[in-house]
VEXZA-905815 format. One record per residue (C-alpha): residue in three letters; y, x, z; residue number from 1. Coordinates in Angstrom, 1 decimal, decimal comma, always signed. Each point is the difference from the previous one (the first is absolute). Layout:
<vexbas>
<vexba rest="ALA" north="Y" east="X" up="Z" nr="NUM"/>
...
</vexbas>
This chain:
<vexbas>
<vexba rest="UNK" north="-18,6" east="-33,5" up="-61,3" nr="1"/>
<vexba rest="UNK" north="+1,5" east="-3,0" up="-1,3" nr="2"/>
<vexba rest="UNK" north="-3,7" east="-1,9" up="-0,7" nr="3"/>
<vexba rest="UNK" north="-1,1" east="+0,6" up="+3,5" nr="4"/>
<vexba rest="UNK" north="-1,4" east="-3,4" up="+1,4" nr="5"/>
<vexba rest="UNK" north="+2,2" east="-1,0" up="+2,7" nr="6"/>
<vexba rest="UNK" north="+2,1" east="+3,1" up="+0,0" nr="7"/>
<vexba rest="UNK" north="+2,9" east="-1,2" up="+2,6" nr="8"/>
<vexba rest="UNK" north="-2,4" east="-2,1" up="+2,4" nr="9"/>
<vexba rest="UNK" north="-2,2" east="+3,1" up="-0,3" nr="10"/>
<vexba rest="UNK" north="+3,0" east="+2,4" up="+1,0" nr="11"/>
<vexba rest="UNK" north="+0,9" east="-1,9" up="+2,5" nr="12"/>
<vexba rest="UNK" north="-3,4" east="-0,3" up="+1,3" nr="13"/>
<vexba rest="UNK" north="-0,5" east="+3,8" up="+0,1" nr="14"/>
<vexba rest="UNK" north="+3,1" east="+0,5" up="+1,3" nr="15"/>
<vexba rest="UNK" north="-1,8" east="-2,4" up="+3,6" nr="16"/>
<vexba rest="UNK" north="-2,9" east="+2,4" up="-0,7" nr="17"/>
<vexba rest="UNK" north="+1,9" east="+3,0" up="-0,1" nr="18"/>
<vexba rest="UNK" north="+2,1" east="-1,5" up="+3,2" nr="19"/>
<vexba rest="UNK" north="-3,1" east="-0,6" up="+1,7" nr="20"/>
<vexba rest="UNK" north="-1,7" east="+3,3" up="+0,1" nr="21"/>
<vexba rest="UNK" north="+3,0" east="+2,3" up="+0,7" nr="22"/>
<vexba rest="UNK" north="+0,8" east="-2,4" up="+2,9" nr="23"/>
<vexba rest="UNK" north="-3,5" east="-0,2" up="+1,5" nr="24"/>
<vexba rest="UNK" north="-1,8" east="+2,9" up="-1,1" nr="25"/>
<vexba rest="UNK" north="-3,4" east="+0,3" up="-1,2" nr="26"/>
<vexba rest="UNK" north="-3,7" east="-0,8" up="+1,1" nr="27"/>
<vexba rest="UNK" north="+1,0" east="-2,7" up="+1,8" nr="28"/>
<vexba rest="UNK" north="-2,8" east="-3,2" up="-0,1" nr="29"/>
<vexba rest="UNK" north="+0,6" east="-1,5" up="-2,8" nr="30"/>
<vexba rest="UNK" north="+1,2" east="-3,7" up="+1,0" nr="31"/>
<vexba rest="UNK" north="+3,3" east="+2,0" up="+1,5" nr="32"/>
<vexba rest="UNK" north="+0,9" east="+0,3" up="-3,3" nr="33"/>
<vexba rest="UNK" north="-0,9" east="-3,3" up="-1,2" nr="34"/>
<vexba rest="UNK" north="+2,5" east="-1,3" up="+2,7" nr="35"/>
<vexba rest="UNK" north="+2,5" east="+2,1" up="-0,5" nr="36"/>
<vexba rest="UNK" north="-0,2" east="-0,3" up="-3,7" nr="37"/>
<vexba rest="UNK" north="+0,7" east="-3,5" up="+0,5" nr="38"/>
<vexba rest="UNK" north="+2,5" east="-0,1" up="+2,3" nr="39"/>
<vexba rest="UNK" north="+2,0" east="+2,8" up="-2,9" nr="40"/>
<vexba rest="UNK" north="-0,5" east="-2,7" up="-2,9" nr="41"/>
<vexba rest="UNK" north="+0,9" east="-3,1" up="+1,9" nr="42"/>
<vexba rest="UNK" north="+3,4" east="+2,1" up="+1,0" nr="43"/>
<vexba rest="UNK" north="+0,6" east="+0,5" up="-3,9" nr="44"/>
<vexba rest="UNK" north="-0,9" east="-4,2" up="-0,7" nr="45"/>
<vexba rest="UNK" north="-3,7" east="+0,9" up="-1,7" nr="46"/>
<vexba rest="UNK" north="-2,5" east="-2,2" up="+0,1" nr="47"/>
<vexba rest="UNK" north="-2,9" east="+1,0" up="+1,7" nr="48"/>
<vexba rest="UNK" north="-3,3" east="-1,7" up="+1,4" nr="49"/>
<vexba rest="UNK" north="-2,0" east="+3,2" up="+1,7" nr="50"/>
<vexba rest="UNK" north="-3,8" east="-0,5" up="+0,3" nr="51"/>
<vexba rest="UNK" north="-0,3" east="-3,0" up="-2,8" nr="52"/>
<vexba rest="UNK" north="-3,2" east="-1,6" up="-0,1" nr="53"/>
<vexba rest="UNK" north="-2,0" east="-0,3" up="-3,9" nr="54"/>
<vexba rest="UNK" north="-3,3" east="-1,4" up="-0,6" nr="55"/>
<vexba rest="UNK" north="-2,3" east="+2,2" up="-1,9" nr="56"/>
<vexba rest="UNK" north="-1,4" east="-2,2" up="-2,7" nr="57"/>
<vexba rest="UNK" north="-3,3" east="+0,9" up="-1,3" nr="58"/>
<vexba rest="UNK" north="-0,7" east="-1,8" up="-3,4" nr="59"/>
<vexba rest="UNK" north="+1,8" east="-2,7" up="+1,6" nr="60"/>
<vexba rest="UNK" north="-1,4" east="-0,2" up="+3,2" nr="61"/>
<vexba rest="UNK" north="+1,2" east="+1,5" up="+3,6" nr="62"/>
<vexba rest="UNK" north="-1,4" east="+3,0" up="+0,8" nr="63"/>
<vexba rest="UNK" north="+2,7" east="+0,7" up="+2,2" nr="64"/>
<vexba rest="UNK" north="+3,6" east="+0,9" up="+1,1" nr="65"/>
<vexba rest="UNK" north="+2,2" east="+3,1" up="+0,2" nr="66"/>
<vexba rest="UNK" north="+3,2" east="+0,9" up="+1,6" nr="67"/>
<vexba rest="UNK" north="+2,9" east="+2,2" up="-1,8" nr="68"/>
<vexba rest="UNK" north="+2,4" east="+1,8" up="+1,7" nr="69"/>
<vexba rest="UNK" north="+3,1" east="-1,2" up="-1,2" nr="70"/>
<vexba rest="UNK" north="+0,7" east="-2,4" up="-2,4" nr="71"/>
<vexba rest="UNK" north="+2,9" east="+0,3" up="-1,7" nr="72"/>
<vexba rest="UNK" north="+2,9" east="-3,0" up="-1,6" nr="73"/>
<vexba rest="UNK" north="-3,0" east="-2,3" up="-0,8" nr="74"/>
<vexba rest="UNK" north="-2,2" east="+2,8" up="-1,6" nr="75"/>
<vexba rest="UNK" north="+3,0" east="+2,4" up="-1,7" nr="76"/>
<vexba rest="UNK" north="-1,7" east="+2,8" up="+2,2" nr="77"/>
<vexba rest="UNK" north="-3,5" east="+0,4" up="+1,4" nr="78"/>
<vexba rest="UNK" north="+0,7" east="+2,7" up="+3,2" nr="79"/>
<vexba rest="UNK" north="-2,9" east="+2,2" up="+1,4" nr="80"/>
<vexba rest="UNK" north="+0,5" east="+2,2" up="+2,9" nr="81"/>
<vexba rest="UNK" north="-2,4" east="+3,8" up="+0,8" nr="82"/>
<vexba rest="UNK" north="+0,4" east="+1,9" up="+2,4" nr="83"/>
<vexba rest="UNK" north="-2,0" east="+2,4" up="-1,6" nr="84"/>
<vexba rest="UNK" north="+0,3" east="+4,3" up="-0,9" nr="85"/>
<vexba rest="UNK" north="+0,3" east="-1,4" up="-3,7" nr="86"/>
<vexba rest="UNK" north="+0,0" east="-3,1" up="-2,0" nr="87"/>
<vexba rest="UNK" north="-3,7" east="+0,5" up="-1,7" nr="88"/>
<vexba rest="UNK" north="-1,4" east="-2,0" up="-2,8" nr="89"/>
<vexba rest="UNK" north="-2,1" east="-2,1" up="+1,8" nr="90"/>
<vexba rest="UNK" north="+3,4" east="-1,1" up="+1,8" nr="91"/>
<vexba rest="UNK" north="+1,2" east="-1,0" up="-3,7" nr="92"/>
<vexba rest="UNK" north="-3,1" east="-1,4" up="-1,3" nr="93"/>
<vexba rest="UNK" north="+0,0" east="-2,6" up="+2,8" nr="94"/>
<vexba rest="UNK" north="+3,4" east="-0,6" up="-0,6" nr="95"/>
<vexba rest="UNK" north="-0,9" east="-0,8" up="-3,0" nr="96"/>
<vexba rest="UNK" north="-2,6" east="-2,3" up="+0,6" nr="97"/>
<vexba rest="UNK" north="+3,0" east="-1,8" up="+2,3" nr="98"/>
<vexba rest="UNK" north="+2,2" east="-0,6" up="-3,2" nr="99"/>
<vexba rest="UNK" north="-2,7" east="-1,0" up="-1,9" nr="100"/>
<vexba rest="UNK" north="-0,8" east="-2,8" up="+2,7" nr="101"/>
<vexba rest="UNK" north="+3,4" east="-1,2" up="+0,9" nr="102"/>
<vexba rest="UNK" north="+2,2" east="+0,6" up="-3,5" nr="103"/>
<vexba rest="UNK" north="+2,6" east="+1,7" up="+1,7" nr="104"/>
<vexba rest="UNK" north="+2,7" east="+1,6" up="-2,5" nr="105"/>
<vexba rest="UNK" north="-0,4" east="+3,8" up="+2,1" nr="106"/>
<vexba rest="UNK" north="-1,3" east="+1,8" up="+2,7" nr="107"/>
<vexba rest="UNK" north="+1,5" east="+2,6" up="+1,7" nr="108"/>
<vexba rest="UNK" north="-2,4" east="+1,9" up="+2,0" nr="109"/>
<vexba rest="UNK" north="+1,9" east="+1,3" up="+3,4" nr="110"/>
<vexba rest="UNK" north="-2,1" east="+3,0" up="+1,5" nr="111"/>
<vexba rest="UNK" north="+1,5" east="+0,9" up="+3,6" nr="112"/>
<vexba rest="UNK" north="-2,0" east="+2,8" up="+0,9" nr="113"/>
<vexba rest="UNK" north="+2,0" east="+3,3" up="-1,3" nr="114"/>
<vexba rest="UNK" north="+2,9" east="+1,9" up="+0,9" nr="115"/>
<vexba rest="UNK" north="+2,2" east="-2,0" up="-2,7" nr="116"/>
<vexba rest="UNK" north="-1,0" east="-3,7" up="-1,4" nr="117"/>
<vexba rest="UNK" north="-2,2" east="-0,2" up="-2,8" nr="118"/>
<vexba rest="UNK" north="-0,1" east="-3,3" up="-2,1" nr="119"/>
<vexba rest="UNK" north="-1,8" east="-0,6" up="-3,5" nr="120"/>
<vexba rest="UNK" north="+1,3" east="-3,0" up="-2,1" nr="121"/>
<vexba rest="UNK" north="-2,9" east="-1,9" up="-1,9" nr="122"/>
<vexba rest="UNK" north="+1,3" east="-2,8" up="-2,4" nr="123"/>
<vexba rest="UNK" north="-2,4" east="-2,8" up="-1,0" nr="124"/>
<vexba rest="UNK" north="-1,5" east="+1,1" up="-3,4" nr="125"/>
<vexba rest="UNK" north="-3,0" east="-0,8" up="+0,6" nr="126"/>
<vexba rest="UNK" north="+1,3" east="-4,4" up="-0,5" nr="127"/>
<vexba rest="UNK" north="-0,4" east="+0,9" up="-3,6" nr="128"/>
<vexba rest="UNK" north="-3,0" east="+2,0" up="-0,2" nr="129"/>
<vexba rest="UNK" north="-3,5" east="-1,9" up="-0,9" nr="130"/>
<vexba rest="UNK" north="-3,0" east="+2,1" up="+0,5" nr="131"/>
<vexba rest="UNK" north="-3,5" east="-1,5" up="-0,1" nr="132"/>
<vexba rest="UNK" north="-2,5" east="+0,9" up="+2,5" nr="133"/>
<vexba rest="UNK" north="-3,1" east="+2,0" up="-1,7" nr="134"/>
<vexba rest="UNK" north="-3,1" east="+1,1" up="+1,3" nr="135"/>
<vexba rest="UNK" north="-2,9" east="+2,6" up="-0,9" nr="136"/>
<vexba rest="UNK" north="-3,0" east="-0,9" up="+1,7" nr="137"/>
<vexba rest="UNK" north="-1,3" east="+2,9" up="+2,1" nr="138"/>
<vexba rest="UNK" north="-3,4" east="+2,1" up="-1,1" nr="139"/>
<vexba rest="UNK" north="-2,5" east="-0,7" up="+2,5" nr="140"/>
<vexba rest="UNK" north="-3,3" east="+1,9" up="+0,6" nr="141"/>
<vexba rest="UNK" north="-3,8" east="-1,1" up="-0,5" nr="142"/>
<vexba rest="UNK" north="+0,0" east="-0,3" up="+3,9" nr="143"/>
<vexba rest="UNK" north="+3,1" east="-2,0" up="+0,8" nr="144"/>
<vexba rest="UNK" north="-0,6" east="-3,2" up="+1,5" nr="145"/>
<vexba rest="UNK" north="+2,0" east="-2,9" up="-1,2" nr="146"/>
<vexba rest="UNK" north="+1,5" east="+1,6" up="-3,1" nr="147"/>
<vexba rest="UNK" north="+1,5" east="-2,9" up="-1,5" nr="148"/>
<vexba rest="UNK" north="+1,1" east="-1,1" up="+3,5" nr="149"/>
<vexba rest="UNK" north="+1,8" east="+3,2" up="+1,0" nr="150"/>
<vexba rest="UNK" north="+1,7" east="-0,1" up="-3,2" nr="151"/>
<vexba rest="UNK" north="+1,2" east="-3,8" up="+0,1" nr="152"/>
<vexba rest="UNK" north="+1,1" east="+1,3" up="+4,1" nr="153"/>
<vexba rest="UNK" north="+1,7" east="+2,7" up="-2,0" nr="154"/>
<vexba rest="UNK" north="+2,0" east="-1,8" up="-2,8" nr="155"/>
<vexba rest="UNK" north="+1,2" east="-2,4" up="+2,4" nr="156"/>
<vexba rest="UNK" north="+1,5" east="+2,2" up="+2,7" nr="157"/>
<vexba rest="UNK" north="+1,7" east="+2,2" up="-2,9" nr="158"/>
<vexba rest="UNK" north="+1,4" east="-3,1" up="-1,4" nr="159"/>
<vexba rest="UNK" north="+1,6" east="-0,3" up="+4,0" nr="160"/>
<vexba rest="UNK" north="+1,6" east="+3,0" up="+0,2" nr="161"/>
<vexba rest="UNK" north="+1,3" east="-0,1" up="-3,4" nr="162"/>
<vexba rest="UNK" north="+1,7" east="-3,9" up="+0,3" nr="163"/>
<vexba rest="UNK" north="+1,3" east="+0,9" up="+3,4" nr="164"/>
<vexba rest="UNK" north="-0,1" east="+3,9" up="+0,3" nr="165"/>
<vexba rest="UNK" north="+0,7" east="+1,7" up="+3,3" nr="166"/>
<vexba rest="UNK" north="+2,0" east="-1,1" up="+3,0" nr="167"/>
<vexba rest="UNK" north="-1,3" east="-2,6" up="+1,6" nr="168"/>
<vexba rest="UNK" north="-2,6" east="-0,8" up="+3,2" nr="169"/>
<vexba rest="UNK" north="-3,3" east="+0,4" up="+0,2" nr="170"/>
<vexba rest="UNK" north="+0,2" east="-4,3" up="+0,1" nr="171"/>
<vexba rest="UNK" north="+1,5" east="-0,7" up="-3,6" nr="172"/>
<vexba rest="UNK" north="-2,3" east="+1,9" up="-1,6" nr="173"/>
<vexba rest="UNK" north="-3,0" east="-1,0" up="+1,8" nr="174"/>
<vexba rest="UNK" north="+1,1" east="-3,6" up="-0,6" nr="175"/>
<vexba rest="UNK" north="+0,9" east="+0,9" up="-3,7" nr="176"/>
<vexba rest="UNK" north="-3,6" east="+1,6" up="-0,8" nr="177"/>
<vexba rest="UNK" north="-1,6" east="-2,8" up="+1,2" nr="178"/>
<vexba rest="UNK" north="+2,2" east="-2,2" up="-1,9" nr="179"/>
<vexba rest="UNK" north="-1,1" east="+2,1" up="-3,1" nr="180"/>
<vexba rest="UNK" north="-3,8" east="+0,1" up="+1,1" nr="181"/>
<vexba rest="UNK" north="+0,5" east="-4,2" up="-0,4" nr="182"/>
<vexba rest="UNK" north="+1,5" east="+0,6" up="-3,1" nr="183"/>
<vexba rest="UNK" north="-2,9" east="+1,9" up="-1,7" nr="184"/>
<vexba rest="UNK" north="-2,4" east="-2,6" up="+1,6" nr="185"/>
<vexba rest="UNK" north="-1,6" east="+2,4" up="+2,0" nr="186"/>
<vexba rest="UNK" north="-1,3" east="-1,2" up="+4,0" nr="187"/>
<vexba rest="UNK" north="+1,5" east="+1,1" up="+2,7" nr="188"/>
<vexba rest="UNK" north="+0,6" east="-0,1" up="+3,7" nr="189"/>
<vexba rest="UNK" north="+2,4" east="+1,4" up="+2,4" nr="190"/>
<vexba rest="UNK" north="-1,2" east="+1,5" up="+3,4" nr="191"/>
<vexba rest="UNK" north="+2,3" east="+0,3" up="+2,5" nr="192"/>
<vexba rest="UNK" north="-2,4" east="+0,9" up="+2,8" nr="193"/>
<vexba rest="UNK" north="-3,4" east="+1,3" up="+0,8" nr="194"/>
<vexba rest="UNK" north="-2,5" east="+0,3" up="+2,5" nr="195"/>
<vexba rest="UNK" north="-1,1" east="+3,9" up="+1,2" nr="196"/>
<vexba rest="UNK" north="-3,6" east="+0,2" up="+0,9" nr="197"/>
<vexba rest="UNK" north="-1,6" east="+3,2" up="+1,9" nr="198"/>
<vexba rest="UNK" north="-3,5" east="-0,4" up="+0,1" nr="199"/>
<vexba rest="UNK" north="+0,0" east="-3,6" up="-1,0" nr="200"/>
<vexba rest="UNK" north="+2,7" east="-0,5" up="+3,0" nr="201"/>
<vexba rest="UNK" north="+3,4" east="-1,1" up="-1,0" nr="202"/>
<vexba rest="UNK" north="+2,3" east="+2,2" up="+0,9" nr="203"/>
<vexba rest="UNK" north="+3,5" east="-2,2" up="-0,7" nr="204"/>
<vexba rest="UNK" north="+1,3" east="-1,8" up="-2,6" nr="205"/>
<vexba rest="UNK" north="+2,4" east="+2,4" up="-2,2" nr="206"/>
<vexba rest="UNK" north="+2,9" east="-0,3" up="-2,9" nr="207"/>
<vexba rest="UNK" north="-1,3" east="+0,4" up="-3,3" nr="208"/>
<vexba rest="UNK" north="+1,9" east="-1,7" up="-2,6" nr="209"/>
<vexba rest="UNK" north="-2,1" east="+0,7" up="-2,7" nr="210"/>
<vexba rest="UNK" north="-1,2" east="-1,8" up="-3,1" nr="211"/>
<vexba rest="UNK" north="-3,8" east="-0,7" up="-0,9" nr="212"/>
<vexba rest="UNK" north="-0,1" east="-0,3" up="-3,7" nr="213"/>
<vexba rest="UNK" north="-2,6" east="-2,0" up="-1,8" nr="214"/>
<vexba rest="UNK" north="-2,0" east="+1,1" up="+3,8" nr="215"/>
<vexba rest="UNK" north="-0,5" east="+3,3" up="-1,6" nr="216"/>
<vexba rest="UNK" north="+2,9" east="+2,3" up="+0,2" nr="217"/>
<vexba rest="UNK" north="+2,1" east="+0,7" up="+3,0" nr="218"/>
<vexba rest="UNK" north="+3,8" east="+0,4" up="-0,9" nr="219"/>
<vexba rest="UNK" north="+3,0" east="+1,0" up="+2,4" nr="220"/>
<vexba rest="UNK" north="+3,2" east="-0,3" up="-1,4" nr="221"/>
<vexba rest="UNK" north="+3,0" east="+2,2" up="+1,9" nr="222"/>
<vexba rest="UNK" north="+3,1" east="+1,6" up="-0,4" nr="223"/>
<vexba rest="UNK" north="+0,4" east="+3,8" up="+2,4" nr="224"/>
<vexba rest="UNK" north="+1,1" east="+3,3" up="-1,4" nr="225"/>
<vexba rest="UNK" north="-3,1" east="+1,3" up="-0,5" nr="226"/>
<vexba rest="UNK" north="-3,7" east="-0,7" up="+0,6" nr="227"/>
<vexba rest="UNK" north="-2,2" east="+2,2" up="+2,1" nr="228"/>
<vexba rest="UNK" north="-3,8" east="+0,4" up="+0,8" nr="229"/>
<vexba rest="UNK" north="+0,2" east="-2,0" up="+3,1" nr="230"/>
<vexba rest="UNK" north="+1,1" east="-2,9" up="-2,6" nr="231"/>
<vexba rest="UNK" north="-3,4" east="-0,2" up="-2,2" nr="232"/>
<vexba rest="UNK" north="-1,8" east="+0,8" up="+3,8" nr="233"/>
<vexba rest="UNK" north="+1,3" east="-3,7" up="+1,1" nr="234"/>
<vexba rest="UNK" north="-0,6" east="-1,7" up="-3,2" nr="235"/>
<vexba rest="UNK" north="-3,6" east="+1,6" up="+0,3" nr="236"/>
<vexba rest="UNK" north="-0,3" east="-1,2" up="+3,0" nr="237"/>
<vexba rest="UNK" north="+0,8" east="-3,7" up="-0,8" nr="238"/>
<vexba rest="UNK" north="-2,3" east="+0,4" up="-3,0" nr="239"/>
<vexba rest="UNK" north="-2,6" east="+0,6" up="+2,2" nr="240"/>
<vexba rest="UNK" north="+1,1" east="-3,2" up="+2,6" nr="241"/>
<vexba rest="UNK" north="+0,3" east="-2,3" up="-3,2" nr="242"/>
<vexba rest="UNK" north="-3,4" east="+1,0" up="-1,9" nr="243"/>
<vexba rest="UNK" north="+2,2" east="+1,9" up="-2,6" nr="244"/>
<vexba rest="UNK" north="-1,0" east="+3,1" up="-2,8" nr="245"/>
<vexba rest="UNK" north="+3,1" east="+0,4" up="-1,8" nr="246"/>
<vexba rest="UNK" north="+3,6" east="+0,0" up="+1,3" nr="247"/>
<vexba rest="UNK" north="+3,0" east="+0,1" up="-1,4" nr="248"/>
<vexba rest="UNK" north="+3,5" east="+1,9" up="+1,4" nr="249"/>
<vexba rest="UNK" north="+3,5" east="-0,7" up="-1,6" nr="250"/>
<vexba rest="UNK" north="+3,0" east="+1,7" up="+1,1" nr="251"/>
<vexba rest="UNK" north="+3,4" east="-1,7" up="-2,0" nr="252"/>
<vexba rest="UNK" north="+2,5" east="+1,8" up="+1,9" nr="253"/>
<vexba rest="UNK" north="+0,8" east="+2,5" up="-2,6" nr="254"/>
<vexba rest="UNK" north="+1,3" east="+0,2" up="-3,7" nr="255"/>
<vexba rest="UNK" north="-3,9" east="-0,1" up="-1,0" nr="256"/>
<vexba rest="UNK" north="-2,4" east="-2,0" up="+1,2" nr="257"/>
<vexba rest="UNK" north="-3,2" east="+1,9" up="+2,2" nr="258"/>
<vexba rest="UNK" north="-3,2" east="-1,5" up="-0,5" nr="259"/>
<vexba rest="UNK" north="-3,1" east="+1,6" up="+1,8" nr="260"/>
<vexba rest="UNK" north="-3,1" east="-1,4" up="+0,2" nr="261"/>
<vexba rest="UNK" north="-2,3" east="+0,5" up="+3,0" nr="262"/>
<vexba rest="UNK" north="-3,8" east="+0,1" up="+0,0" nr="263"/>
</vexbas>
């Protein structure tokens, strides 16, 4: 117990936690507790900024910002509040992609949704871990348009989700595959709306924000739970508005990246 990170900021922080959820009960929306939560440390003299503001740096560039919950003594303790039946592993993978980011000595993970609080500590050992990126190129078939294409797409939206991993908005990682598009020298451009024809009529102008590579390959770039059919219908359908063959779907809301490529 002694070589715990932290270990009397941490009780005392559990302690507010602790406070917290027998006094207010759970499944409440989440920002109660983030109020409350601060209100508990201020009483015991912690430091605390809630919602801090990072920039998501992208080999060097912006690609965008991101909030954490509660930011602890100038980055002692990273806090991250659930309300959830359980604190799952996609909950501490993206709090791990949080320490990576900001530095932070710990996280505690808070999860308000259960009869009794749950919380999961995570210290930052990943500041001392180097791990290169590698990459297998994918077997194509004979009939696969744009082999060498698809697998450049590929490489670099692997290389994404394994720099920032999973956490963030469907923005930062738009902005960071383009950013790594640049980097590999492939062309690019980013379509935020359409026209919808019926019958050589349009229709309305709708969102797309999706990205024409090289003018041959379609590629959205999102972060949801899970994809559906109704997903690879849309993208279809803007293949066909934008002259398209092949498309490209990447889901980096999980621990692994999902790649699916749409004909």
């Amino acid at each position: 117990m002694s070589n715990l990170i932290h270990k009397e900021l941490s009780y005392i922080v559990r302690g507010v936690l602790i406070d917290v959820h027998n006094k207010l009960g759970p499944r409440l929306p989440e920002k109660f507790y983030q109020q409350a939560v601060t209100h508990g440390l201020r009483e015991r003299g912690i430091t605390s900024e809630s919602e801090k503001q990072f920039d998501v740096l992208y080999r060097e560039k912006l690609a965008g910002l991101f909030y954490v919950d509660h930011w602890l003594e100038g980055g002692k303790i990273l806090l991250e509040f659930k309300v959830a039946p359980y604190i799952m592993p996609i909950h501490q993978a993206q709090t791990i992609s949080y320490l990576k980011l900001t530095n932070a000595d710990l996280a505690i993970i808070a999860n308000f949704g259960t009869h009794s609080l749950q919380d999961k500590r995570l210290p930052n050992f990943i500041r001392d871990k180097k791990v290169d990126f590698q990459w297998q190129p994918k077997t194509r078939t004979e009939n696969t348009l744009y082999p060498a294409l698809l697998d450049s797409i590929f490489e670099a939206l692997y290389r994404v989700h394994f720099v920032l991993g999973p956490g963030f908005i469907h923005r930062v990682y738009r902005d960071a595959v383009m950013i790594e598009l640049w980097s590999q020298g492939m062309g690019y451009e980013y379509i935020r709306k359409i026209q919808v024809y019926y019958n050589n009529h349009c229709v309305g102008l709708q969102k797309a924000q999706v990205i024409r590579v090289e003018n041959k390959i379609l590629l959205g770039v999102f972060a949801v739970e899970s994809m559906d059919k109704v997903m690879g219908m849309v993208m279809k359908a803007r293949m066909r508005h934008l002259g398209m063959r092949v498309g490209v779907l990447a889901n980096f809301y999980g621990e692994r990246l999902v790649v699916e490529t749409v004909v």
